[in-house]
VOGU-3710 file (C-alpha; in Angstrom, 3 decimals, decimal comma):
1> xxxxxxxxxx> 17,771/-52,654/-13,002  19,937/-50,911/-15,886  22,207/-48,489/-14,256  21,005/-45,891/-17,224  17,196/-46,195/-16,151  18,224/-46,075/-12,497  20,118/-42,342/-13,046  17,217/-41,216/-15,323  14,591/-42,439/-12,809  16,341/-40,103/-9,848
11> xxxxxxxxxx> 17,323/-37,272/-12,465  13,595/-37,036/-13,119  12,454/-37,247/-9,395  15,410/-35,007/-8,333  13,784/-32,291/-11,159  9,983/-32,474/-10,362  10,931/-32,546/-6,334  13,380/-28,982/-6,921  10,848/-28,284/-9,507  8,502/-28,444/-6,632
21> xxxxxxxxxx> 10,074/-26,925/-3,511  11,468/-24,305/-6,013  8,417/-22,671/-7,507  8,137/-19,071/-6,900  5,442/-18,448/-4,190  3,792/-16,542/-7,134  3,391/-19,116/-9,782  0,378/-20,398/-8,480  -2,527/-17,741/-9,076  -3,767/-16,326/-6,181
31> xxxxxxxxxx> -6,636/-15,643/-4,425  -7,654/-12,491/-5,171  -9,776/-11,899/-1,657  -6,444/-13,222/0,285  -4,926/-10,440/-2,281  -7,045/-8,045/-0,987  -6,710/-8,603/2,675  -2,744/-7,861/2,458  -3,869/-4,907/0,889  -6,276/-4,032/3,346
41> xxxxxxxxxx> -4,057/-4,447/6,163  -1,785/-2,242/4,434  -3,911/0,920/3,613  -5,273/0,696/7,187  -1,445/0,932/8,280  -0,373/4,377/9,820  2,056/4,894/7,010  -1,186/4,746/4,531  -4,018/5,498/7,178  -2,386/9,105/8,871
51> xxxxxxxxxx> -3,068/10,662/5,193  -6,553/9,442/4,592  -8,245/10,151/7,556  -11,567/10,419/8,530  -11,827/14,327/9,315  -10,349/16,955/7,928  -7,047/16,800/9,563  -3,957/14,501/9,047  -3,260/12,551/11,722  -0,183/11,670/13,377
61> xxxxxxxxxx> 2,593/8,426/15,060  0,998/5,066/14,921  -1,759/5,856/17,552  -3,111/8,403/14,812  -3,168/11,197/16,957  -4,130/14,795/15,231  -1,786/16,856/13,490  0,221/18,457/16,796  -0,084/21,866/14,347  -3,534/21,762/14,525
71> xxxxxxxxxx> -3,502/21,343/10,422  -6,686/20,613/8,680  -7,493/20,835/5,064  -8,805/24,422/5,506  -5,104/25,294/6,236  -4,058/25,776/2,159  -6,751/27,091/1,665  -5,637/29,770/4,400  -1,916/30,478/2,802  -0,269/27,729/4,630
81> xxxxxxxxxx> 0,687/24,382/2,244  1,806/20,871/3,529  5,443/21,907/1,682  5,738/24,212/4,110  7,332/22,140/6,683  6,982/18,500/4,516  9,773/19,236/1,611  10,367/16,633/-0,824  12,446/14,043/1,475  12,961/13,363/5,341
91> xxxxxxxxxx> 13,865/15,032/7,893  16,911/13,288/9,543  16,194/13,167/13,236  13,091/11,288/15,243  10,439/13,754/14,848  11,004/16,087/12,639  9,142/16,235/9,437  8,892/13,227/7,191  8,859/14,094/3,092  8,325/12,786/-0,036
101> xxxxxxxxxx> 7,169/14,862/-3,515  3,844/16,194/-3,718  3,417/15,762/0,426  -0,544/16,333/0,410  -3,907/14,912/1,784  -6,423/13,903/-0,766  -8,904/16,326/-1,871  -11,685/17,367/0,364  -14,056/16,234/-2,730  -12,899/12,803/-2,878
111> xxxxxxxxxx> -11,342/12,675/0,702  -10,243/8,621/0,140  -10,912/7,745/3,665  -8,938/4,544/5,220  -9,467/5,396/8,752  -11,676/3,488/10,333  -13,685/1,556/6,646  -14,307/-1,987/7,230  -12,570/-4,166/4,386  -15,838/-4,223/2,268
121> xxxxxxxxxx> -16,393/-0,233/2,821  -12,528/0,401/1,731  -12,967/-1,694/-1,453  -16,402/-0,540/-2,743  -14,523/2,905/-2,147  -11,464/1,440/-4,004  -13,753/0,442/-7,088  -14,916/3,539/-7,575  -13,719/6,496/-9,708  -16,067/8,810/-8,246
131> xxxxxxxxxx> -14,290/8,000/-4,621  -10,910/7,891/-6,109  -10,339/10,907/-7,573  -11,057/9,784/-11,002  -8,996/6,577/-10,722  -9,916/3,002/-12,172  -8,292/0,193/-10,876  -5,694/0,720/-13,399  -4,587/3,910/-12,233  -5,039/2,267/-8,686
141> xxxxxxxxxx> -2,244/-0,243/-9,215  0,100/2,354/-11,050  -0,530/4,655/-7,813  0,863/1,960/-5,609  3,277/0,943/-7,661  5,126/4,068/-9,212  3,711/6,991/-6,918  6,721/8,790/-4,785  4,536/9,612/-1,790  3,187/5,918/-1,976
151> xxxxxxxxxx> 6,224/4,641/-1,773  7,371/6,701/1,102  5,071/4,739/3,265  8,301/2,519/3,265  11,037/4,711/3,808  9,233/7,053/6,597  12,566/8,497/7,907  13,612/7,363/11,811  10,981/6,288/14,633  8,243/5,336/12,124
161> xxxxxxxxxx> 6,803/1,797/11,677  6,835/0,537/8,297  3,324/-1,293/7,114  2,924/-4,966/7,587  4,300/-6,119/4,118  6,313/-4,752/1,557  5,898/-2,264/-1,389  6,785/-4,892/-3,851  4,262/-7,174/-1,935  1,852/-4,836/-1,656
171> xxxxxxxxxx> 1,701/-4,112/-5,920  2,105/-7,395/-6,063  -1,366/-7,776/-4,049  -3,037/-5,198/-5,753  -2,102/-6,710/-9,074  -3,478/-10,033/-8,645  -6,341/-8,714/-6,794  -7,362/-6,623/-9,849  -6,612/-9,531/-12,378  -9,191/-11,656/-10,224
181> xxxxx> -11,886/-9,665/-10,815  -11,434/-6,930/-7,707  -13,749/-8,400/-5,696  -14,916/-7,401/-2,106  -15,574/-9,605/1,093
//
């Protein structure tokens, strides 16, 4: 065998194997209900799920115990915000009061609820606007991926569990779930 055609033989098989084993675990399309279930496991995290609750008031650690101050929605309405003791960043020892910007629950209209939704509950609820505040999936995605107090979910100050993936995971997800279509299990 030519020496030439033996080097461009293994130059070609050296390419398509690093080629291979190289690819970015992204460059294959993926499946938008696998998509979805990273999602999932994130919103039900206690980072996402504390904040979208099923009742009225926040709830708390990773067991998602009530708000120890006995907070509830009712409580701006009564004089006393969640900037009163969440300010815009954390506090820095265990157990004192995490921040981000705009610390809030979602509105008592359009409560969002996470807590306790089974995947296909959480994203019929996702799909729609009326559920979401108003939001599309479009506004969805650019929630997760630009919104301060989102983001927080992954810088919750000391003693606090971060969700299962990360935040550039988790657009990531969200993003490929909404290019394939959005659907639900």
């Amino acid at each position: 065998m030519n020496a030439r055609v033996l080097v461009a033989g293994s130059v070609i098989a050296l390419g398509a194997t690093v080629g291979w084993l190289g690819r970015p675990e992204r460059a294959v399309a993926a499946e938008p209900l696998a998509e979805y279930d990273v999602l999932y496991r994130v919103l039900l995290s206690p980072r996402c799920r504390n904040c979208h609750p099923a009742g009225d008031a926040p709830l708390q650690t990773d067991e998602g115990i009530p708000h120890a101050q006995n907070i509830t929605r009712r409580s701006e309405h009564n004089g006393l915000s969640c900037s009163t003791c969440h300010r815009s960043s954390n506090g820095r020892l265990p157990h004192t009061p995490p921040g981000a910007p705009h610390w809030d629950l979602p509105p008592a209209a359009t409560p969002m609820v996470f807590q306790g939704r089974t995947p296909r509950q959480l994203c019929e609820q996702l799909k729609d606007p009326v559920q979401t505040n108003g939001k599309d999936l479009a506004a969805l995605v650019e929630h997760i991926a630009t919104d301060p107090l989102v983001a927080w979910g992954w810088s919750p100050g000391p003693g606090r569990t971060l969700p299962p993936v990360s935040h550039e995971r988790t657009t990531e997800a969200i993003r490929s779930w909404v290019a394939g279509g959005a659907p639900c299990p």
